[in-house]
DSSP file (Angstrom, degrees, kcal/mol; ACC not computed):
  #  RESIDUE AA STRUCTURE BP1 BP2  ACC     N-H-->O    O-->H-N    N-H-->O    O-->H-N    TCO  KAPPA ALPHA  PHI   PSI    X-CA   Y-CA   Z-CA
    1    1 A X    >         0   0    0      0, 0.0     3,-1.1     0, 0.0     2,-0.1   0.000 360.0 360.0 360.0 -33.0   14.0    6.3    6.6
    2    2 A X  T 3   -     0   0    0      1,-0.2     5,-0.0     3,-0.1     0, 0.0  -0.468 360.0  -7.4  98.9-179.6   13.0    9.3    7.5
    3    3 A X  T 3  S+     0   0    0     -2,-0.1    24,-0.3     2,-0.0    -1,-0.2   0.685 106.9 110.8 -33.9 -42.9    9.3   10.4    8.3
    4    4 A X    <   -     0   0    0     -3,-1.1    22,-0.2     1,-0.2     3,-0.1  -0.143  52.4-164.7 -40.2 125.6    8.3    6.7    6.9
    5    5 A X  S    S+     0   0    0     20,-4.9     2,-0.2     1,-0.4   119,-0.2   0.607  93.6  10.7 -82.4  -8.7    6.9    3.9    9.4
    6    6 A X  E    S+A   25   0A   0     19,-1.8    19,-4.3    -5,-0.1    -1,-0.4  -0.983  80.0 173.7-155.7 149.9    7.6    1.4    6.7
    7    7 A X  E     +A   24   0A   0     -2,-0.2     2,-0.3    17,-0.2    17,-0.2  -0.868  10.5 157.1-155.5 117.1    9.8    2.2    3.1
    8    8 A X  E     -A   23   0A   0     15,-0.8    15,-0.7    -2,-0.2     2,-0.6  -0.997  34.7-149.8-144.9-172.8   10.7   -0.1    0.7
    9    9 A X  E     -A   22   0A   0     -2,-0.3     2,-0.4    13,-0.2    13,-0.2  -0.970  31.6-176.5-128.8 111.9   11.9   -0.6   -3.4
   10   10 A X  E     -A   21   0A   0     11,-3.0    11,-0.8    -2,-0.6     2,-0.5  -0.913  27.0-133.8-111.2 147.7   10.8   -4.0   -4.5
   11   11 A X  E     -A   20   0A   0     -2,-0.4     9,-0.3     9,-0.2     2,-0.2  -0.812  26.7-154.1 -86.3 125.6   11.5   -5.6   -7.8
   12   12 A X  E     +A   19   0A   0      7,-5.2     7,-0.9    -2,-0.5     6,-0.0  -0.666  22.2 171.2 -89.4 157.1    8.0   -7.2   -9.2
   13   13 A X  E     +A   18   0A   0     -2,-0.2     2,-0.4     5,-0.2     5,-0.2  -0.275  37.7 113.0-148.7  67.7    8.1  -10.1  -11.6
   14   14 A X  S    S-     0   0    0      3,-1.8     2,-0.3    91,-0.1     3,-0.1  -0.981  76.7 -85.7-109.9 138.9    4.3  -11.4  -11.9
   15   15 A X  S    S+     0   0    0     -2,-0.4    91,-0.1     1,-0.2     3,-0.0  -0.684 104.8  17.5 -87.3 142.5    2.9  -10.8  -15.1
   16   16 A X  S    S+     0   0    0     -2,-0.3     2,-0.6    74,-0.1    -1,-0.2  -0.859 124.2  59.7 -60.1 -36.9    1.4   -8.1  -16.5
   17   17 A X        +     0   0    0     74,-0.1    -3,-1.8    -3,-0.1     2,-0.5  -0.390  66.1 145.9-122.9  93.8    2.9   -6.2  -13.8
   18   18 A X  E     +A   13   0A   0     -2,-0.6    34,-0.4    -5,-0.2     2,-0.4  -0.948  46.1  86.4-125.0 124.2    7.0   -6.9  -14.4
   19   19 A X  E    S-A   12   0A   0     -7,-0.9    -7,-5.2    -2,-0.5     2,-0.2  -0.925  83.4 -74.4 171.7-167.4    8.5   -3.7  -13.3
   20   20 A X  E     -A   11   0A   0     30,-0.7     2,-0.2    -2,-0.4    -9,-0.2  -0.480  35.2-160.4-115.4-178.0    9.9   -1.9   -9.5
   21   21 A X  E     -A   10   0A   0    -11,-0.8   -11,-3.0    -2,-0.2     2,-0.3  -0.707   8.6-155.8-173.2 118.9    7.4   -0.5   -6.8
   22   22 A X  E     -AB   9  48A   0     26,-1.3    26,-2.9   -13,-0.2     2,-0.2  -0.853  24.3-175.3 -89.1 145.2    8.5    2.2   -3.8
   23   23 A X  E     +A    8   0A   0    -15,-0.7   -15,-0.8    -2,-0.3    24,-0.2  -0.618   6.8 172.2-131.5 158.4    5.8    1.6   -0.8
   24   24 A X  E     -A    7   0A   0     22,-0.3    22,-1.8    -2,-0.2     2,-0.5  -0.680  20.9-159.5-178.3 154.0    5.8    3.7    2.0
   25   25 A X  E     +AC   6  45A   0    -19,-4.3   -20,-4.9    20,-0.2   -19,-1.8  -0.929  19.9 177.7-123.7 120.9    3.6    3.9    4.7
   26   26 A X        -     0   0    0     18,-1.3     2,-0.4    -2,-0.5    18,-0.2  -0.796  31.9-112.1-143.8 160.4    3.4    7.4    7.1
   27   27 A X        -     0   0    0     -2,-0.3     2,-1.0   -24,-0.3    16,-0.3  -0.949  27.1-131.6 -74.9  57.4    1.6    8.6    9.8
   28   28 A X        +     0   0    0     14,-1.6    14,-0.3    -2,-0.4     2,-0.2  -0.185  36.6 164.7  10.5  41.7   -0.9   11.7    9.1
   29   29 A X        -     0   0    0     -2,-1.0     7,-0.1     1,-0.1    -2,-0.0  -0.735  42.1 -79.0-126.2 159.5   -0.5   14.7   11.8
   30   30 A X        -     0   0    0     -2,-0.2    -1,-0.1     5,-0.2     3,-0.1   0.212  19.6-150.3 -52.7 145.9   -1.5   18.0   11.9
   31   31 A X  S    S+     0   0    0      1,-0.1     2,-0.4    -3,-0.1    -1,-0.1   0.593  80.7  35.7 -86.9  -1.7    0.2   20.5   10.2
   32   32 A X  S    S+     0   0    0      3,-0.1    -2,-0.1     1,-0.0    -1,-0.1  -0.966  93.4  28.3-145.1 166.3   -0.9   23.2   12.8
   33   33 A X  S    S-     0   0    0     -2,-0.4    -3,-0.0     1,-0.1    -1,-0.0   0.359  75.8 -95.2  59.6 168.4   -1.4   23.6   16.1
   34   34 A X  S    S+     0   0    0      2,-0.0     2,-0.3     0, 0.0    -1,-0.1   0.831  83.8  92.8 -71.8 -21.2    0.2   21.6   19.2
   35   35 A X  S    S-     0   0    0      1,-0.2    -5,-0.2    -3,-0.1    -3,-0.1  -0.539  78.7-114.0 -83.9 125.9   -2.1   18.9   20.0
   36   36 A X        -     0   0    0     -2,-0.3    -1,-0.2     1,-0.1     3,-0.1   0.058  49.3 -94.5 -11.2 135.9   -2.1   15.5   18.8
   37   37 A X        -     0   0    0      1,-0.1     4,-0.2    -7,-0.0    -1,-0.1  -0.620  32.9-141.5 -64.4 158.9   -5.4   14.8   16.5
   38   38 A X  S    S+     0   0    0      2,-0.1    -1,-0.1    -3,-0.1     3,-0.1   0.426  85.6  71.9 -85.9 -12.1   -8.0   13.2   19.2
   39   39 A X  S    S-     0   0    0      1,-0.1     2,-0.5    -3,-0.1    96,-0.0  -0.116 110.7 -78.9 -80.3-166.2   -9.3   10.8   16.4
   40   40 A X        -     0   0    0      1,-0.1    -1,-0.1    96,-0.1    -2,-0.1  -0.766  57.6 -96.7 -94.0 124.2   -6.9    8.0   15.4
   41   41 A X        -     0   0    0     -2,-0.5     2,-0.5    -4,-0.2   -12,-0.1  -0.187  41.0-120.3 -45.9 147.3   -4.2    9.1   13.2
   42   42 A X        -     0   0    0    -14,-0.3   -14,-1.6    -3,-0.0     2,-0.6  -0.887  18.9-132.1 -96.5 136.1   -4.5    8.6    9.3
   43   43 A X        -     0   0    0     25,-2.3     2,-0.5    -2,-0.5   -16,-0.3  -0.807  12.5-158.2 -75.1 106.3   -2.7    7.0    7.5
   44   44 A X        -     0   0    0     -2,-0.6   -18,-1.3   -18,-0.2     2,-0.4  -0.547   4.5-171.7 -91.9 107.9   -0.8    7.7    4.0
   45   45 A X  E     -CD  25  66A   0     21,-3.2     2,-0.6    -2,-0.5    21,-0.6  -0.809  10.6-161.2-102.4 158.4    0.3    5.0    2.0
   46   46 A X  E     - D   0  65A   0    -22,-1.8   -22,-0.3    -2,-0.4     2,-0.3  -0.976  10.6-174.3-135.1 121.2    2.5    6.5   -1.0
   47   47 A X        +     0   0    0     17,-1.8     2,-0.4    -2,-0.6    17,-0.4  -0.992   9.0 175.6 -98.0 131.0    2.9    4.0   -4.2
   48   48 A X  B     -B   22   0A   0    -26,-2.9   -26,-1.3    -2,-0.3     2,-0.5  -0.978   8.9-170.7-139.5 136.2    5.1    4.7   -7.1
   49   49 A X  B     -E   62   0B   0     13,-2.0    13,-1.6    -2,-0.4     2,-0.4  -0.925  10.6-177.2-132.2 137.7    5.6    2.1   -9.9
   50   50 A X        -     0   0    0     -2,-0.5     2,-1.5    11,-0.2   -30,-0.7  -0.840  21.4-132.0-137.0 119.9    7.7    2.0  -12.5
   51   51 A X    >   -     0   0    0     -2,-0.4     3,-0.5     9,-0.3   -32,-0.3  -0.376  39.6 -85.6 -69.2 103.9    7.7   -1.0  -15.4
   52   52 A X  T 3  S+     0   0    0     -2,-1.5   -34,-0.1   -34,-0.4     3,-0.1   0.494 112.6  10.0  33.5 143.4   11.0   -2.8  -16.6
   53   53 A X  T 3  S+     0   0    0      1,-0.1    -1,-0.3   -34,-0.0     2,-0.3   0.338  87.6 142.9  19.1  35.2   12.8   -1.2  -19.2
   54   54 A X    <   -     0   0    0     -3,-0.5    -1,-0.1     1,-0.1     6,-0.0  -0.657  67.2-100.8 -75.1 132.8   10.7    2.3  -19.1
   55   55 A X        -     0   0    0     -2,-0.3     2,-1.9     1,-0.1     5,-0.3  -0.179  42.4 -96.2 -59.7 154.4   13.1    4.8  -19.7
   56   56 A X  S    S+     0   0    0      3,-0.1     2,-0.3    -3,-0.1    -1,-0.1  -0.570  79.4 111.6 -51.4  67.3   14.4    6.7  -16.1
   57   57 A X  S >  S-     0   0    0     -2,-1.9     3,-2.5     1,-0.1     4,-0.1  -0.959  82.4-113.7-160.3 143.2   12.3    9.8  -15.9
   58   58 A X  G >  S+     0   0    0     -2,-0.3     3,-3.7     1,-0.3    -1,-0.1   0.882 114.9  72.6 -61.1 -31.5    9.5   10.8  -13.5
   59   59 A X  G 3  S+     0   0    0      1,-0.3    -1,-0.3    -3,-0.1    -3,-0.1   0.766  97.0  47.9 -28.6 -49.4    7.4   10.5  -16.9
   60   60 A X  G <  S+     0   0    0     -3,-2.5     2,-0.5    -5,-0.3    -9,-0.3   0.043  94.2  79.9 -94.5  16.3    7.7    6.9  -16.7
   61   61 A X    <   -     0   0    0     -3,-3.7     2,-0.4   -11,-0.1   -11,-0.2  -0.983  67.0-141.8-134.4 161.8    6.7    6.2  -13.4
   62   62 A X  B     -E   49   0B   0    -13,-1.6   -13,-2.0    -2,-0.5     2,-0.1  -0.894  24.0-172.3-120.0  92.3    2.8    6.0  -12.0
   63   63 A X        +     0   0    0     -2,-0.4   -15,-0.2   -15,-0.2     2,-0.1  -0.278  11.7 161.2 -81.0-178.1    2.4    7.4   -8.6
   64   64 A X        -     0   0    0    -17,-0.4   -17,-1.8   -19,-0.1     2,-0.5  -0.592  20.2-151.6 168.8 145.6   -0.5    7.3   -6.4
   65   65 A X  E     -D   46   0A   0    -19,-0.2     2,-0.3    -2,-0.1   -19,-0.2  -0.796   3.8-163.0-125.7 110.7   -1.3    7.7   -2.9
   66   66 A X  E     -D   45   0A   0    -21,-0.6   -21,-3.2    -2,-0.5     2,-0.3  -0.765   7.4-159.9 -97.4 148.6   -4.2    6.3   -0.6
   67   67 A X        +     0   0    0     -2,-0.3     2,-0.2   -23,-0.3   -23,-0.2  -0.800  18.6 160.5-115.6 144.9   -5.3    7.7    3.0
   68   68 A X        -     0   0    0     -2,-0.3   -25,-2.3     1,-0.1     6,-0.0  -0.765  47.5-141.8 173.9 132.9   -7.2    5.8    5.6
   69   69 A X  S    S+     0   0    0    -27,-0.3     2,-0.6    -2,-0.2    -1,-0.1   0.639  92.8  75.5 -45.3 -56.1   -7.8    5.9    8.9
   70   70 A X        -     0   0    0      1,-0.2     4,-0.3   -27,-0.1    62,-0.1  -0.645  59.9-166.8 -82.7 121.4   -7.7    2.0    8.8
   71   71 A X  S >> S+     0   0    0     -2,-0.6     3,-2.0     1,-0.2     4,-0.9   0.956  89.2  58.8 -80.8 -49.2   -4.2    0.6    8.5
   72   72 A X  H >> S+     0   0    0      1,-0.2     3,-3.7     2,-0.2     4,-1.5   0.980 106.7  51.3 -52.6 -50.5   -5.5   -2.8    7.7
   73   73 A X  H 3> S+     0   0    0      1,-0.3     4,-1.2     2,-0.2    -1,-0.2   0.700 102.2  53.3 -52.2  -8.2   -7.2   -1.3    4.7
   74   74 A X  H <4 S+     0   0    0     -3,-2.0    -1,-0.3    -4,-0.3    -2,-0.2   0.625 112.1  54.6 -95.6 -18.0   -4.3    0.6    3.2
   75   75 A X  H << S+     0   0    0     -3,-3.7    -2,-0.2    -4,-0.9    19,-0.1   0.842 108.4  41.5 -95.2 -37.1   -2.7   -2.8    3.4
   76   76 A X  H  < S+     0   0    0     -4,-1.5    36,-1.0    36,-0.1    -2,-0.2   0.763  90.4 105.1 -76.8 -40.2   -5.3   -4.7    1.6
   77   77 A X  S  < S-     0   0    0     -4,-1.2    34,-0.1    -5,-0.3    -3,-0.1   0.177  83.8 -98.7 -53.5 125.6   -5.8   -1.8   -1.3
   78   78 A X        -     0   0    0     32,-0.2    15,-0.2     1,-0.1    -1,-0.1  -0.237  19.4-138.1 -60.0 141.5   -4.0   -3.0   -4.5
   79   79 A X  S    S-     0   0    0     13,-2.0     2,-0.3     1,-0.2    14,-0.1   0.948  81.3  -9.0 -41.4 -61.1   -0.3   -1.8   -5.7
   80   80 A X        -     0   0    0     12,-0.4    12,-1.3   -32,-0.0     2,-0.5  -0.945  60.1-145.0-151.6 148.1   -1.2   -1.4   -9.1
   81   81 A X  E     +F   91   0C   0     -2,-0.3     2,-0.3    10,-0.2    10,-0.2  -0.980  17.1 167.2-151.3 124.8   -3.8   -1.9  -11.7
   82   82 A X  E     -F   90   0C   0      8,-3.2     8,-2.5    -2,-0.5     2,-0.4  -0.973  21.6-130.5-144.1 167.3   -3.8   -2.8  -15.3
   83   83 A X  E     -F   89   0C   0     -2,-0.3     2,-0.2     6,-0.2     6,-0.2  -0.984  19.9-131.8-119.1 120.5   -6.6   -4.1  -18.6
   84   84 A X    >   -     0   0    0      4,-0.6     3,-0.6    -2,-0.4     4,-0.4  -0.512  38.5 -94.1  -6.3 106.8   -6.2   -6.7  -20.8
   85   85 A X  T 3  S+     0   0    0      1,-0.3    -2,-0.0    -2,-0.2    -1,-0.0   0.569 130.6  51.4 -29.0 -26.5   -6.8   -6.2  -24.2
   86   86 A X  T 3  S-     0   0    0      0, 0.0    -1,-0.3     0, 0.0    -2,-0.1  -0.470 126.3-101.4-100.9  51.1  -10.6   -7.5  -23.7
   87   87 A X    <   +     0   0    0     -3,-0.6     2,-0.3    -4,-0.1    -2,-0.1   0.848  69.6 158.1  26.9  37.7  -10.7   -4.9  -20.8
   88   88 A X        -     0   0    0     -4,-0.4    -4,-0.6     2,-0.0     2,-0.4  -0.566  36.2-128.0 -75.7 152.7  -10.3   -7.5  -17.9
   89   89 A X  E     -F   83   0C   0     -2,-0.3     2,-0.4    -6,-0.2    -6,-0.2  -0.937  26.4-175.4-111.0 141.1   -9.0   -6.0  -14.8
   90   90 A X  E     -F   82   0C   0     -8,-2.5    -8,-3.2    -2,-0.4     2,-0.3  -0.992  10.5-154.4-138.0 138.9   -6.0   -6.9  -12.7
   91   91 A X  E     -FG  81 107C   0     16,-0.7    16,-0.7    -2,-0.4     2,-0.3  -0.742  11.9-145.6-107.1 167.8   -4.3   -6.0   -9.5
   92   92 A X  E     - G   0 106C   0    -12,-1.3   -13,-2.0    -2,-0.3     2,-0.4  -0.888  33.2-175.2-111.4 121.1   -0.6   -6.3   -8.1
   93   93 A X  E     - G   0 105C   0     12,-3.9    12,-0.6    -2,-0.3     2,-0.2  -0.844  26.3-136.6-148.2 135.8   -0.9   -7.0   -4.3
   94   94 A X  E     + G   0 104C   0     -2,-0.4    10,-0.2    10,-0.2     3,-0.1  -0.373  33.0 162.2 -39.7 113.4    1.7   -7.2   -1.6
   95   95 A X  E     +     0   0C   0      8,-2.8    24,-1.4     1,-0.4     2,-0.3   0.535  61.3  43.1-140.2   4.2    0.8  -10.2    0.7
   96   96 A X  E     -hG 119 103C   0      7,-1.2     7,-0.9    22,-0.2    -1,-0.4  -0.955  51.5-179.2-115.0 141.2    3.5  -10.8    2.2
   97   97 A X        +     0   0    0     22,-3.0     2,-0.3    -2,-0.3    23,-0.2   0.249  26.7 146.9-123.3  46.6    5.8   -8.6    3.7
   98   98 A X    >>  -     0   0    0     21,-0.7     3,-2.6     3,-0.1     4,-2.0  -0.380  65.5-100.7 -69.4 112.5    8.5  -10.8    5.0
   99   99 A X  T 34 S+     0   0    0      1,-0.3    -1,-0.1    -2,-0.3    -2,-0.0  -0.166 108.6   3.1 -33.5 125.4   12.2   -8.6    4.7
  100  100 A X  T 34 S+     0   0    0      1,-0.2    -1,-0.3    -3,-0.1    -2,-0.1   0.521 126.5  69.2  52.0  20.8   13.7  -10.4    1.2
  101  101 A X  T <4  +     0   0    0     -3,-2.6    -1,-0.2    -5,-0.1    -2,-0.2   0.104  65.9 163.4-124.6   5.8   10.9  -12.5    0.6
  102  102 A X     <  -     0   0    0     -4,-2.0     2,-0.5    -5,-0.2    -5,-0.2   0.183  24.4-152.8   3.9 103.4    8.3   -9.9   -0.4
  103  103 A X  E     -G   96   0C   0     -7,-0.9    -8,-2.8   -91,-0.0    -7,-1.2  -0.949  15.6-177.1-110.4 128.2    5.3  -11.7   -2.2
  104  104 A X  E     -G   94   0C   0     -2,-0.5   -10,-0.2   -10,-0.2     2,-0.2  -0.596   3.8-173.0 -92.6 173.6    2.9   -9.9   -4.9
  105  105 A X  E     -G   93   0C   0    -12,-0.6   -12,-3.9    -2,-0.2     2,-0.3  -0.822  21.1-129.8-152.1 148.2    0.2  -12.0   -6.2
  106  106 A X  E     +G   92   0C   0    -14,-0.2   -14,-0.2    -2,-0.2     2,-0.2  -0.951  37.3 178.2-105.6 133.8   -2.1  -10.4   -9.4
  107  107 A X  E     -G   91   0C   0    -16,-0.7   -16,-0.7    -2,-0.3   -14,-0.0  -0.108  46.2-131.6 -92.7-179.8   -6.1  -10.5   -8.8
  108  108 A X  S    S+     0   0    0    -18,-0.2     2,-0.5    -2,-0.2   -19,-0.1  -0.108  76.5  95.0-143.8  10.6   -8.8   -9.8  -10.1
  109  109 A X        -     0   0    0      1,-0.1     3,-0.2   -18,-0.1    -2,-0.2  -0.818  69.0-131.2-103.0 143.8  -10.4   -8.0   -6.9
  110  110 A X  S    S+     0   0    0     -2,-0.5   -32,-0.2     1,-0.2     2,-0.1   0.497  94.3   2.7 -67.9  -0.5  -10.2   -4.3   -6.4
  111  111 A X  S    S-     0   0    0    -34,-0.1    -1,-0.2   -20,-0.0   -34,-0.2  -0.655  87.7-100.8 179.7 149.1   -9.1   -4.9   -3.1
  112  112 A X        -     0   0    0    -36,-1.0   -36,-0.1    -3,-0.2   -34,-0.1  -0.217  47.0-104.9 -79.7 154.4   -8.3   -8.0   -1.1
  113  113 A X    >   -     0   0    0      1,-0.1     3,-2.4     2,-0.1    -1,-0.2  -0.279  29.0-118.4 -84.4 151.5  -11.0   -9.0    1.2
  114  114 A X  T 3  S+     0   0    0      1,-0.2     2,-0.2    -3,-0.1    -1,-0.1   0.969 108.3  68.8 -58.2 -26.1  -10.1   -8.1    5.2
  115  115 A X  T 3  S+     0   0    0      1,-0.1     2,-1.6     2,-0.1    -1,-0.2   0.510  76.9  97.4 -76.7  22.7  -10.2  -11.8    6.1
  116  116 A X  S <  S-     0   0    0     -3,-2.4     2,-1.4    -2,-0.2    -1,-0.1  -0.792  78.4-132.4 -87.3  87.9   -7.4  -12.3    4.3
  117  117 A X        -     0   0    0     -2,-1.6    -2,-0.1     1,-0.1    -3,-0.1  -0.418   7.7-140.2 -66.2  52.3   -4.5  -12.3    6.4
  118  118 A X        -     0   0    0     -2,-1.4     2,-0.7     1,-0.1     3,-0.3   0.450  29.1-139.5  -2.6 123.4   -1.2  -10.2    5.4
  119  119 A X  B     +h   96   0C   0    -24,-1.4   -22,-3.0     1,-0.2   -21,-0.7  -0.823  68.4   2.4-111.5 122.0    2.0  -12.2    6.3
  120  120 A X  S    S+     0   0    0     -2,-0.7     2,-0.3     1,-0.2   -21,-0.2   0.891  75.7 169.5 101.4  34.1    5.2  -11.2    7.8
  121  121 A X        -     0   0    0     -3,-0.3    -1,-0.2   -26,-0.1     5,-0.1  -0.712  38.8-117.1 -91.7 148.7    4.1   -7.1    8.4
  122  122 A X    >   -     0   0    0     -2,-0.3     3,-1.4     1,-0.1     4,-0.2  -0.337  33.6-102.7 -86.4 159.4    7.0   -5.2   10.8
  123  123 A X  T 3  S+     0   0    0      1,-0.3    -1,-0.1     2,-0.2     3,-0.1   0.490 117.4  74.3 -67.2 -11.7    5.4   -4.1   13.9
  124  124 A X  T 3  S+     0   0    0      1,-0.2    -1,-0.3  -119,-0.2  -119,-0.1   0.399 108.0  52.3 -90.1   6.5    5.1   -0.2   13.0
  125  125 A X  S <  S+     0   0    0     -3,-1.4     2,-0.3  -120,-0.1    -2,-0.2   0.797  81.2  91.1 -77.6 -51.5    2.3   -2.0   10.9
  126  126 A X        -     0   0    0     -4,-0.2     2,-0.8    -5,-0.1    -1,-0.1  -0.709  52.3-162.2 -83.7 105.6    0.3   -4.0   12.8
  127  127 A X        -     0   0    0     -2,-0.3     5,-0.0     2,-0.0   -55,-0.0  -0.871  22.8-129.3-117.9 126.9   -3.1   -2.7   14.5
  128  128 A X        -     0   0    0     -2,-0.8     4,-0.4     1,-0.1    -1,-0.0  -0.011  25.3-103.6 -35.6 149.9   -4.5   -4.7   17.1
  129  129 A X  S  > S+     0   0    0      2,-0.2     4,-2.0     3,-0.2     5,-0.2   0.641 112.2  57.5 -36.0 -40.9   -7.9   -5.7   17.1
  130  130 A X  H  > S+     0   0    0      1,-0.2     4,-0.9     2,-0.2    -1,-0.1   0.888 115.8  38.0 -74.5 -51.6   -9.3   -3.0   19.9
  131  131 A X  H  > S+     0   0    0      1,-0.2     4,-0.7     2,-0.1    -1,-0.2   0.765 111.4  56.2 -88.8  15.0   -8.2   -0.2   17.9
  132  132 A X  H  4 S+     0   0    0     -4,-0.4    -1,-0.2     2,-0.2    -2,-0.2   0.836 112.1  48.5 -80.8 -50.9   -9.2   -1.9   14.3
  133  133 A X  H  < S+     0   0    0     -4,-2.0    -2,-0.1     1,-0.3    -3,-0.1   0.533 109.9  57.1 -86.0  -5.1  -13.2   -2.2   16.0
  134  134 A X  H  <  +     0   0    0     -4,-0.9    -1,-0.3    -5,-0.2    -2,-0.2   0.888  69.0 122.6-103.6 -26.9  -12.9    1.3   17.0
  135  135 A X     <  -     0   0    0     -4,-0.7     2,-0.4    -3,-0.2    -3,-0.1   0.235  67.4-121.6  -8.4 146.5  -12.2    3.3   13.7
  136  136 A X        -     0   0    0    -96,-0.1     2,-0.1     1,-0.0   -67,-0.1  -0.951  38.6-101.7-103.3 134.9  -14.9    5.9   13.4
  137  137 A X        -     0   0    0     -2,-0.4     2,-0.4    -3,-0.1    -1,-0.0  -0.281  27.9-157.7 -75.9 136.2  -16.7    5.2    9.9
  138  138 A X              0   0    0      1,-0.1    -1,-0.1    -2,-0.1    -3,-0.0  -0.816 360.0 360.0-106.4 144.0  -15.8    7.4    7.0
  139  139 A X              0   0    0     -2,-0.4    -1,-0.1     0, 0.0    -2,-0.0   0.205 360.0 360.0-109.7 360.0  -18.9    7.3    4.2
């Protein structure tokens, strides 16, 4: 695993979105000096998607990476995003992340509202409440 606090390759089947997904969820720190940052570490979640019968080649697959401070937020932010031929919008999101029972669900929000609970995330995941209220706000 590596550098990763959380890595995995799911197969999707909700339509549109029928296809693979790598997640993987890291830890931010400094590339220089000794000290620990004094903020809260950021967080990088690293998505790469690649749709059902797309040939094998980096060509075909759709990276993208979001950073955030807020773990819950990286959690809530949608997989993947595709239009409809009348230019509706839809997301892919993870909502559960229960080992071998992995659930996406497709939306229509641009990112799932916080009260929305995430089920079945592994503990290198999970941010308490104390340090949730304490994030420093990024504009």
């Amino acid at each position: 695993m590596g550098r990763w606090e959380y890595e995995s390759f799911l197969d999707v089947d909700e339509p549109p979105f029928v296809g693979s997904v790598h997640i993987g969820y890291q830890k931010l720190v400094p590339l220089s000096g000794k000290e620990q940052p004094k903020a809260f570490p950021a967080w990088e979640r690293l998505v790469i998607w690649k749709r059902r019968n797309s040939e094998n080649a980096l060509c075909a697959q759709t990276p993208h990476v979001n950073t955030d401070v807020c773990l819950r937020k990286l959690e809530h932010a949608r997989i993947q995003g595709a239009k409809d031929a009348m230019g509706n919008a839809f997301n892919l999101y993870l909502v559960d992340y229960t080992v071998g029972r992995e659930v996406f669900r497709v939306l229509d929000f641009e990112e799932l509202p916080e009260a929305h609970q995430i089920a079945g995330l592994p503990p290198s995941l999970t941010e308490t409440n104390a340090v949730h209220r304490s994030h420093p706000a990024i504009n």
